[in-house]
C-alpha positions as CSV (number, residue, x, y, z in Angstrom):
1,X,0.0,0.0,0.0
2,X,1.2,3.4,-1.1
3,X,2.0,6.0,1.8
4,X,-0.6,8.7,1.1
5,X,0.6,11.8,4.0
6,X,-2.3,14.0,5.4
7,X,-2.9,16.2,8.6
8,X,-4.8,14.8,11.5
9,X,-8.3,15.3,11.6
10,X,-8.0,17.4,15.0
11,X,-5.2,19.3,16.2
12,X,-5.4,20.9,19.4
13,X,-2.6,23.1,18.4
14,X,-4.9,25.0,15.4
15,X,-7.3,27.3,16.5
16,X,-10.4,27.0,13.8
17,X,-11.6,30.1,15.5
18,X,-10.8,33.6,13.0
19,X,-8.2,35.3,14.6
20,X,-10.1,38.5,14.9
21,X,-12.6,36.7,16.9
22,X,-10.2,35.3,19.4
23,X,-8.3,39.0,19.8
24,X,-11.7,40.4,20.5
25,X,-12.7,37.6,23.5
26,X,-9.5,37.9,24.9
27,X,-9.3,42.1,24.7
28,X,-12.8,41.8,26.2
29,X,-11.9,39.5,29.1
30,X,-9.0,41.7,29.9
31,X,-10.9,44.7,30.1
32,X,-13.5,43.3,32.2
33,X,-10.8,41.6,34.4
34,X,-9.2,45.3,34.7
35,X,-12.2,47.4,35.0
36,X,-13.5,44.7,38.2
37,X,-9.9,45.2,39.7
38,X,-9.9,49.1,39.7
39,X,-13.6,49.2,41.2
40,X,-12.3,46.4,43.9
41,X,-9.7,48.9,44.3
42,X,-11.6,52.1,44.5
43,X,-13.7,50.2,47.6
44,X,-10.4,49.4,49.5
45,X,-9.4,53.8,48.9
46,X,-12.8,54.7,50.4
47,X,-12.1,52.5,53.5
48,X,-8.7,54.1,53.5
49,X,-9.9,57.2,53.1
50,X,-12.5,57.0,55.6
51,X,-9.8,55.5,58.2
52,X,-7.3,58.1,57.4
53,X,-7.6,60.4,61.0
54,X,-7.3,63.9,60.7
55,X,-3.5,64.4,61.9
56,X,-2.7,62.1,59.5
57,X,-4.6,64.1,56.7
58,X,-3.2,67.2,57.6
59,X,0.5,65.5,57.2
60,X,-1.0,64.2,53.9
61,X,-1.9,67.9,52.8
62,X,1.6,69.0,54.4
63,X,3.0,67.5,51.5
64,X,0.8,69.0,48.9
65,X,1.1,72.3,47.1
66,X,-0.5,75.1,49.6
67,X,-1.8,76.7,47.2
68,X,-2.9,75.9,43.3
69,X,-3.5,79.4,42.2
70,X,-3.6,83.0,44.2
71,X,-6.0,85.5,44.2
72,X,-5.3,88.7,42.2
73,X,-5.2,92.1,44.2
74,X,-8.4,93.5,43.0
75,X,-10.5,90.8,44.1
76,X,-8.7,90.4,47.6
77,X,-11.5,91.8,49.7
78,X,-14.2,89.5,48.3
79,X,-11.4,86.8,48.8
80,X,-11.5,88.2,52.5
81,X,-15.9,88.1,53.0
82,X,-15.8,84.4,51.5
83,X,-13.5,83.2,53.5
84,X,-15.5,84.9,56.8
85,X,-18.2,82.7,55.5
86,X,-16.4,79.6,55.0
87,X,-14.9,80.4,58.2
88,X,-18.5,80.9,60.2
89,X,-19.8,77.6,59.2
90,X,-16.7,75.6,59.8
91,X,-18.1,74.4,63.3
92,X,-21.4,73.6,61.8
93,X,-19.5,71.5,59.1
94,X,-17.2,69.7,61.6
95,X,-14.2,70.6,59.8
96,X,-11.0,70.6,62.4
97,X,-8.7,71.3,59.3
98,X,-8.5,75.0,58.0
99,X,-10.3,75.6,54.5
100,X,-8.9,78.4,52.3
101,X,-10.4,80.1,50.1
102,X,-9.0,81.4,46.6
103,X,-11.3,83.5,44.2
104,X,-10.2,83.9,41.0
105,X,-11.4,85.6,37.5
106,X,-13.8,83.1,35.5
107,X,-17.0,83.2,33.7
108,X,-17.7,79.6,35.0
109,X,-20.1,80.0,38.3
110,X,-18.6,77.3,39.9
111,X,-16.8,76.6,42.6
112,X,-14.4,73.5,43.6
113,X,-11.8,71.9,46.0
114,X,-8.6,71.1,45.6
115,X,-5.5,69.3,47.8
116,X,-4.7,71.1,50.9
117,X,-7.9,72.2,52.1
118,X,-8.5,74.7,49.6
119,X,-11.5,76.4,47.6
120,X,-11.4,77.7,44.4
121,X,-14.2,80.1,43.8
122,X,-14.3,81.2,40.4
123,X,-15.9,84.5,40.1
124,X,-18.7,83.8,37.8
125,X,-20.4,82.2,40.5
126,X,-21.0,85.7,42.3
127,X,-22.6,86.8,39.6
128,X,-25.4,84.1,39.7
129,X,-26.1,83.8,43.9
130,X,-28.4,86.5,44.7
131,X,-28.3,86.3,48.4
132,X,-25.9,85.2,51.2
133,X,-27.6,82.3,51.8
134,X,-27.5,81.2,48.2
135,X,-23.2,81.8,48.4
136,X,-23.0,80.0,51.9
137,X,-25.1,76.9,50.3
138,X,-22.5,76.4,47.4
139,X,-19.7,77.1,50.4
140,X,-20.8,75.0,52.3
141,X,-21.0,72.1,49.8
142,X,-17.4,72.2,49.2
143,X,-17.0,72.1,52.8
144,X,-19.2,68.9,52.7
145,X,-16.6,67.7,50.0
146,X,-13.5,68.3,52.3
147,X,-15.0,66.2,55.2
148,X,-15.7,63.6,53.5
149,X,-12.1,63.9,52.0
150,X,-14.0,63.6,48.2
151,X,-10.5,65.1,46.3
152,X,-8.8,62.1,48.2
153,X,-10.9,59.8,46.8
154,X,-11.1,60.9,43.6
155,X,-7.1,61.4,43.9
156,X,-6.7,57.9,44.8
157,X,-8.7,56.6,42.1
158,X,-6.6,58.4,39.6
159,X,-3.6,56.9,41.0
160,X,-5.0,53.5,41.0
161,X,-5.8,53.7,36.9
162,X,-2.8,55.3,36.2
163,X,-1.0,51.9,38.3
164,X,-3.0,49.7,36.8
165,X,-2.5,51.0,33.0
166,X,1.7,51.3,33.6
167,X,1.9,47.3,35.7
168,X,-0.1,45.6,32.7
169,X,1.6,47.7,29.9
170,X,4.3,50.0,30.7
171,X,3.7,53.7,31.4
172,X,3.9,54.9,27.9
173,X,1.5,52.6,26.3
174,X,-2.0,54.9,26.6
175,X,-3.7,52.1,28.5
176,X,-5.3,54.8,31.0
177,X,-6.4,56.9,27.9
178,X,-7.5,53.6,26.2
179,X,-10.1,52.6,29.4
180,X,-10.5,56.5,30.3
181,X,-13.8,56.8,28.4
182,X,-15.6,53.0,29.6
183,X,-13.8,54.2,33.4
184,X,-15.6,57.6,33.6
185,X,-19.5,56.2,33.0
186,X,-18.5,54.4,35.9
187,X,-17.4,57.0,37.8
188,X,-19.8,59.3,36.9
189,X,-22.2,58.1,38.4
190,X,-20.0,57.2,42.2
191,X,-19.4,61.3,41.4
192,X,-23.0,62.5,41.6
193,X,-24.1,60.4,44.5
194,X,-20.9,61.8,46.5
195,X,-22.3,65.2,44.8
196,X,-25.8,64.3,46.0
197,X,-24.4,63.9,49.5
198,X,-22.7,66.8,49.6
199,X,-25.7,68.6,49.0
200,X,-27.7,66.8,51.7
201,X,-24.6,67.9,54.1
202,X,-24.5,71.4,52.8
203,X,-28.0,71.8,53.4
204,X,-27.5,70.4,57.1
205,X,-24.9,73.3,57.1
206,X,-26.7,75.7,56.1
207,X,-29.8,75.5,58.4
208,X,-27.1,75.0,61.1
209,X,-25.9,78.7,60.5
210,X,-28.4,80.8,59.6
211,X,-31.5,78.4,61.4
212,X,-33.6,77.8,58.4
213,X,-32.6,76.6,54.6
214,X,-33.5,79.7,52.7
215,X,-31.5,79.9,49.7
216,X,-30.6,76.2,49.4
217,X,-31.8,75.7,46.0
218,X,-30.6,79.4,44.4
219,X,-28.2,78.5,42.3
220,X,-29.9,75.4,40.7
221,X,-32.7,77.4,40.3
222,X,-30.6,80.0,38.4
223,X,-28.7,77.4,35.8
224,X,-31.5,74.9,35.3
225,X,-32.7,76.6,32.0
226,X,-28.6,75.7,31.0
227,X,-28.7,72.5,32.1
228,X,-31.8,71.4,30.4
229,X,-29.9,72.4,26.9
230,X,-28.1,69.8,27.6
231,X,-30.6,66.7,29.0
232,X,-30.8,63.7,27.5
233,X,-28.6,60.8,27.1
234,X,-25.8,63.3,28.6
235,X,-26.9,62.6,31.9
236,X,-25.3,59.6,31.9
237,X,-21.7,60.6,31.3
238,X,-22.2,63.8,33.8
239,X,-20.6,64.1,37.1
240,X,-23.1,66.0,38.9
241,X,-26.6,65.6,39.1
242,X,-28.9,67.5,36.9
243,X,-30.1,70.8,38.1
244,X,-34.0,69.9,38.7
245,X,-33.1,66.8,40.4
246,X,-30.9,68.7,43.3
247,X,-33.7,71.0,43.8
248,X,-36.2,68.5,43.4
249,X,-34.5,66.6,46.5
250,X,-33.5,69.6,48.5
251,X,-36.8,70.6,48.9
252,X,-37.7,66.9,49.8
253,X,-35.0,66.8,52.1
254,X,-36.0,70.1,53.9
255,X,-39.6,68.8,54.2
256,X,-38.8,65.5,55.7
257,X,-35.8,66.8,58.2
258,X,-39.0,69.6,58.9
259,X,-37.0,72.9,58.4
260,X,-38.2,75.8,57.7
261,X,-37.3,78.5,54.7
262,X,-36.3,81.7,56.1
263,X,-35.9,84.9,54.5
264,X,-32.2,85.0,52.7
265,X,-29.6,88.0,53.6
266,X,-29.1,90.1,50.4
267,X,-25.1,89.4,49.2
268,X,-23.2,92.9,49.6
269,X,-19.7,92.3,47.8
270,X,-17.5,94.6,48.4
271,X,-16.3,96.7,45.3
């Protein structure tokens, strides 16, 4: 009988699968396998963070830059009434750590916290408040953020992507841009409920020093007709809650804690 060669039937060394198809199972299972290990990781810096006692933060911000930007001369004395403010509800926040406050030129009517106990109000932001209350509400909500050491948090989850991206692939390789967009829907939404509970503590704030929660909802109420240009799908990828929803539960929350809306001290900037 003539020798007639052939391949075996079955060889376990030939994948049958297209090549495409196996990249793609495998690029999914490791960026499920990567996205489970920095939200494992993101629980274990919350406990850290909430363990962390405050001489040890205050070594922490030690190390930090003071300062991340200064406030020009000419808006110096309205540097000096915020941080009266900031400074009058510090007891009523619980906040043993100093907060500083920097105001500086923008259109933005924000206002945010950064490393070392510090809060950046950008300008803008006076222009929309109408009232003290309405000012000490937005105050006092970065204030929430500092005690419950949100920057850390959010600090140590950018430390933990950008350790995870440079141990599976080197610290050039874009990993942490690659998974940036898939890693903030997840975040966005941990971001506004640590937003959302920064507003319930701000509002506890709030009726603390002036005795009612007049002006709790001011701002909201001024840059709802903004955020609704931009409802819709949107609201998925944002970091804060949308504008009708925080008043919405504000006004729920004052009901149920039974406070009462007082009448608002007008805001008198100095010029």
């Amino acid at each position: 009988m003539k020798y007639q060669p052939s391949l075996p039937e079955h060889n376990d060394n030939v994948s049958y699968e297209h090549p495409l198809k196996d990249f793609i199972v495998i690029a999914g299972w490791l960026l499920a396998a990567t996205l489970l290990i920095f939200w494992l990781l993101g629980l274990a810096v919350d406990a850290m963070v909430d363990r962390l006692s405050h001489e040890s933060e205050a070594r922490l911000y030690a190390l930090l830059p003071a300062k991340a930007m200064e406030t020009a001369p000419a808006e110096r004395a309205q540097q000096v009434q915020l941080q009266a403010l900031v400074d009058s509800m510090r007891s009523c926040a619980g906040l043993r750590l100093p907060a500083t406050i920097t105001l500086t030129k923008s259109d933005t009517p924000n206002a945010a916290v950064v490393p070392g106990g510090n809060i950046i109000v950008f300008s803008g932001l006076l222009g929309q408040v109408r009232s003290e209350n309405g000012l000490a509400f937005v105050l006092a909500h970065e204030l929430a953020h500092i005690t419950q050491r949100d920057h850390l948090r959010a600090m140590g989850r950018a430390i933990v992507l950008f350790g995870l991206s440079t141990l599976l692939t080197g610290s050039d390789s874009g990993l942490s841009d690659l998974l940036a967009p898939v890693n903030h829907l997840g975040q966005a939404k941990y971001s506004r409920n640590r937003e959302a509970a920064a507003d319930g503590a701000a509002l506890r704030i709030l009726n603390c020093r002036y005795g009612h929660a007049g002006g709790a909802t001011e701002l909201f109420a001024a840059l709802k007709e903004e955020d609704e240009a931009f409802a819709g799908l949107s609201h998925y990828a944002a970091s804060h809650p949308a504008m009708q929803d925080r008043i919405d539960t504000l006004n729920a929350a004052i009901k149920a804690n039974g406070m009462k809306l007082g009448p608002v001290l007008p805001l008198r900037l100095a010029r």
